[in-house]
N, C-alpha and C positions, 0 to 999 in steps of 0.2 A: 172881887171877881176877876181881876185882872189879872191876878197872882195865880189864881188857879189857873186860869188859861197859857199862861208862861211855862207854868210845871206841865200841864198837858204837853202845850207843844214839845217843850224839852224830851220828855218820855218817847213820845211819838217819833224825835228827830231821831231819837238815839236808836229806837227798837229800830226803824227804819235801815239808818247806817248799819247797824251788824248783821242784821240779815242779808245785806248786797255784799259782805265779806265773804271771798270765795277764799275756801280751805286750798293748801298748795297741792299741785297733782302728787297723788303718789310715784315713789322714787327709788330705784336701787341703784348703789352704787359696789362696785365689786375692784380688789384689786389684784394684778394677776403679777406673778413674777415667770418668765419663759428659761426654756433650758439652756439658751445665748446668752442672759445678761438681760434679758429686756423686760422693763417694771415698764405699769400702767393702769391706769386708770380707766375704769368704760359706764357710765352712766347712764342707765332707762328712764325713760318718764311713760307714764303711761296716757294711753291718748296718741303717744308720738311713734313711732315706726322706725327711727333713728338712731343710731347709741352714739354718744357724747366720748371720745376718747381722749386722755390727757396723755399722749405719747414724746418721748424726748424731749419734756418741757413746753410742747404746745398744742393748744384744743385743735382738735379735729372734729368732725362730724362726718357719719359713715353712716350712706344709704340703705337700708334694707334692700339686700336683692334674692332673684329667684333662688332658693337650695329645694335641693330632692331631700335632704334630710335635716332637721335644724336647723339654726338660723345663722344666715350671712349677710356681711356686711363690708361696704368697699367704699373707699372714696380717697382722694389725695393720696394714689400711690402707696394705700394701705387696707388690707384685707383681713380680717376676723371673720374667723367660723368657729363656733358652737352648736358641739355636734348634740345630739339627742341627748346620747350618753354622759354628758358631761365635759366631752373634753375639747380642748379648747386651742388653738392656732392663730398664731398671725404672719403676716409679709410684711414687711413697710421699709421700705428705703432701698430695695433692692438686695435685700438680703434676700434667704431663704424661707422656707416654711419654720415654723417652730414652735410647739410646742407648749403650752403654756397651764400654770395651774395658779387659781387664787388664793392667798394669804392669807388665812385665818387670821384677823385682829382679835387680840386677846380682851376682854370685857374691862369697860372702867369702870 
């Protein structure tokens, strides 16, 4: 009887444990090259209101703010707008506006 009681718990511990595994949030990640030179990285998660940028070699995070049309986003003297339509701009560093369109990765 003791044996069964062992296997029970065990069973019970395990269904337990995997059911308190949360799946990770969904995520996009996009990569844009601009008509200046300027490559980067911008990640969503959902749930979060935030986009994750990998700009010049270093993370940033950029607030959602108010737009009249599509979504913008600012922070660390850096600004992304994606407009409705697709298209897409950033500031950062004191450059100018510019331009920007994502990389198709090719399929592995």
């Amino acid at each position: 009887m003791g044996r069964h009681k062992a296997i029970v718990l065990a069973i019970t511990t395990l269904a337990v444990g995997f059911s308190g595994v949360r799946q990770a949030d969904a995520q996009t990640f996009r990569t844009y090259r601009c008509a200046d030179g300027t490559q980067f990285i911008v990640g969503f998660y959902d749930d979060d209101k935030r986009a994750f940028l990998q700009i010049d070699g270093a993370p940033v995070t950029l607030a959602k703010r108010l737009s009249v049309s599509g979504a913008r986003y600012s922070g660390a003297g850096i600004t992304l707008v994606i407009g409705t339509t697709g298209t897409t701009t950033v500031k950062h560093l004191k450059r100018p506006v510019t331009a920007c369109a994502v990389i198709e990765k090719p399929g592995i």
